[in-house]
N, C-alpha and C positions, 0 to 999 in steps of 0.2 A: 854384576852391573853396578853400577859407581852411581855416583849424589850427582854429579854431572847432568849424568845422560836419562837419568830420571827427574832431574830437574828441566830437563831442555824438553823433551818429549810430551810429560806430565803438563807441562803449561801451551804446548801447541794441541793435544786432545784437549785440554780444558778450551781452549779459544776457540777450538772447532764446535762444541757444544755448548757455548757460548752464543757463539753468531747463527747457527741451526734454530735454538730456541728462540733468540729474539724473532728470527724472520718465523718462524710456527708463531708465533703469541702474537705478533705486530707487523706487519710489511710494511706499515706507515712510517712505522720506529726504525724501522731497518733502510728503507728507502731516504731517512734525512741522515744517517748516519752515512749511507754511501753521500748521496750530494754533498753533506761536510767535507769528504774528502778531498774532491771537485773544488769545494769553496776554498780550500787549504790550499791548493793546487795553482789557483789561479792566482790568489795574492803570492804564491811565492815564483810564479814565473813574471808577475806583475813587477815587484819591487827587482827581481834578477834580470828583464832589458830596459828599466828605466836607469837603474846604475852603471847597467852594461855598455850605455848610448855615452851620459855621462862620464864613465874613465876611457875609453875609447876617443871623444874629444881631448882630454887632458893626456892620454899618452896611447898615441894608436897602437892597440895590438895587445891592451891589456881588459877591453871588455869582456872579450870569452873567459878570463881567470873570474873576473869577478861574477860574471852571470852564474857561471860553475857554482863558484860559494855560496851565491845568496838562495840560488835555485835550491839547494841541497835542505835548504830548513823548512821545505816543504812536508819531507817525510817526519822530519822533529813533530811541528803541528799535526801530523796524521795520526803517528803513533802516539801523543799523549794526549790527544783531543779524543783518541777511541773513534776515530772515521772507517769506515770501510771502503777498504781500497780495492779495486779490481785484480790486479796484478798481482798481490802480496795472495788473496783468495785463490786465485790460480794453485798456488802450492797447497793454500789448508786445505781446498776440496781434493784433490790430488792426495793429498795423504789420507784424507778422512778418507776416503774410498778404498786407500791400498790398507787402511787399517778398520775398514766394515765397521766406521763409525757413520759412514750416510750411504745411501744404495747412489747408482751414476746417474739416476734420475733425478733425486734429491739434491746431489752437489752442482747437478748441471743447470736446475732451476734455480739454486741460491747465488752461481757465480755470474748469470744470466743479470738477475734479478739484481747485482752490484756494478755489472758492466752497465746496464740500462740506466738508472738511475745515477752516476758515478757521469754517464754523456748528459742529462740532463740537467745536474747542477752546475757541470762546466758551461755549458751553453748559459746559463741563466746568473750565474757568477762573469762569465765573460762579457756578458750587455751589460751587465750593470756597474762591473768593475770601468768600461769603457766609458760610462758618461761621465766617469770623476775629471778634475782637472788636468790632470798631468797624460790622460790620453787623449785633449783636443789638439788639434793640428797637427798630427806628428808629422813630419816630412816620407817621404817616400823609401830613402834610403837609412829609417831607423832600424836599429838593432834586432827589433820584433821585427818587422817584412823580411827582412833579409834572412833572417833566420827559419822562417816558414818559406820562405822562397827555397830556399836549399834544403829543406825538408821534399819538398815538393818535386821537385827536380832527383831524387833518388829514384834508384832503378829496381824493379818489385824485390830481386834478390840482396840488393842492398839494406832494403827493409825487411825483410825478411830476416837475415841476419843478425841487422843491430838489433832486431828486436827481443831476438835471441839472447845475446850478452847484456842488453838494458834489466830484462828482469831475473836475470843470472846475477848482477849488482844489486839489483832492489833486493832481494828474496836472499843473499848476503847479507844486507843491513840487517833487515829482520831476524834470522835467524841468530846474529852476534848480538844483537841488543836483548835479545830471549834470554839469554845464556850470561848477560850481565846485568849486574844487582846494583851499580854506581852509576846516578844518573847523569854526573857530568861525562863519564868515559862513554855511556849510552849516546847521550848526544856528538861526542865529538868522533865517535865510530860513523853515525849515519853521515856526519855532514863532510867526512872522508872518502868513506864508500862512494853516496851518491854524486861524490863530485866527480868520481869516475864516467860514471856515465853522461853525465852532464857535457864534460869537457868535451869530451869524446863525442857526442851527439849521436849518442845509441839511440833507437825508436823506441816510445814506453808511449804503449796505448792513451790509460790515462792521462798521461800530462798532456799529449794530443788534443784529447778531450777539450782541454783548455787552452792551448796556446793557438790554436786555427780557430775558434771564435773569436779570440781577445783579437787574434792578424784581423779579420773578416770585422769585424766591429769598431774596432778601432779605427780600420781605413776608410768608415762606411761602403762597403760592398769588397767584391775578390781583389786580392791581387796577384799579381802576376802567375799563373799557375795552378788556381784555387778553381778546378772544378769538381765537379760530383765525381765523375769516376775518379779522378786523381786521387780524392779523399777516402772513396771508398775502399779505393786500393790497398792508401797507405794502415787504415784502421783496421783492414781485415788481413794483411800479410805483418802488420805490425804487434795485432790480436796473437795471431798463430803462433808466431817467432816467440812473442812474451810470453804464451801456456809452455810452448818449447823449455824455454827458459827455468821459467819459476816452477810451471807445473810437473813439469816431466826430470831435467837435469837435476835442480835443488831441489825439488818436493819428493816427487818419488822415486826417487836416486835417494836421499838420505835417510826415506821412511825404509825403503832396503835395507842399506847398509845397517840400520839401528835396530832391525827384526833379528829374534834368534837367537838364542844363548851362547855367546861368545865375548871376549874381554876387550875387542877394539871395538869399543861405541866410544860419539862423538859426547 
């Protein structure tokens, strides 16, 4: 077994027994660390369709590059602010479990307990991000409505899907940034990765979280599209697609492959 693969594994058991004990010792402690994540989430879909509205004026057809890039330094602030993130949990409860580091009870209360709180700081990061200046008045046809309008307009299998490949790219980032020790190449990994999904407009629960409050806030009330089942639709076959994703393809697909005495470990 190589420095590698004891390096990359050794520091995903330690994170899993990391975030188990914070939540045993503190749910409070653990409950503001997900919401950071949320808080992270929102400034960075915040500043990604305010600039996106912006270069779209000055050269139509180049906002989606730039919301892509600016979106992407969300996960930067997740990962070095230590936020807990729903999505990326998907996979360490998923391993922790394929490696009888937490029972399925255990991992299903702690990823529970980061998807719930993780919707609650977005909600509460997205009012508050909404009453700053630069989200009075927006026009109807801003780069945020429209972008939650065509969110909304997907059909369950669509979502379903992207949501699949969204936390297929997130749970990518993560795992490459595990495995590197230079923190410039760490950053300019995730804000590559994730611009994949971005551009693309995979479904990711969490950013969800915050981009249909900041829509709903920002317009004062729905638009176009924005009802309860719609919503609920899109978070619960988007939820699914993402554990698909991160928990089941990268999580325990690679806690597989790395079980076992044998010389192709990752």
């Amino acid at each position: 077994m190589d420095a590698d693969y004891q390096g990359l594994f050794y520091n995903i058991e330690k994170s899993i027994k990391k975030k188990n004990q914070l939540f045993e010792a503190s749910v409070l402690r653990y409950a503001a660390r997900a919401m950071l994540a949320t808080l992270f989430l929102t400034l960075g879909t915040a500043i990604a369709v305010i600039t996106a509205q912006y270069a779209e004026g000055a050269l139509p057809g180049s906002g989606k590059f730039l919301y892509s890039f600016m979106f992407s330094w969300s996960l930067v602030m997740i990962i070095y602010m230590n936020a807990e993130l729903g999505t990326s949990n998907m996979m360490y409860t998923t391993v922790a479990v394929h490696r009888k580091l937490l029972t399925v009870k255990n991992a299903i209360i702690l990823l529970f307990a980061c998807l719930l709180f993780n919707l609650i700081g977005g909600i509460i990061s997205s009012y508050l991000i909404s009453l700053t200046t630069v989200f009075q008045d927006l026009p109807a046809d801003h780069f945020l409505f429209t972008a939650i309008e065509g969110k909304l307009a997907k059909t369950p299998l669509q979502i379903f899907t992207e949501g699949i490949f969204a936390n297929i790219i997130v749970n990518t980032a993560v795992f490459s940034t595990i495995r590197m020790k230079d923190d410039a190449a760490k950053v300019i990994a995730m804000i590559f990765i994730i611009f994949i999904f971005a551009f693309l407009g995979f479904e990711h629960l969490i950013a969800n979280f915050s981009s249909f409050p900041l829509a709903y806030f920002a317009a004062n009330g729905a638009i176009a599209g924005m009802t309860a089942p719609v919503i609920g639709t899109n978070f619960l076959l988007a939820g699914l697609g993402n554990y698909v994703g991160g928990g089941l393809i990268i999580g325990l697909t690679y806690s597989w492959l790395n079980s076992g005495d044998h010389l192709y470990q990752d």
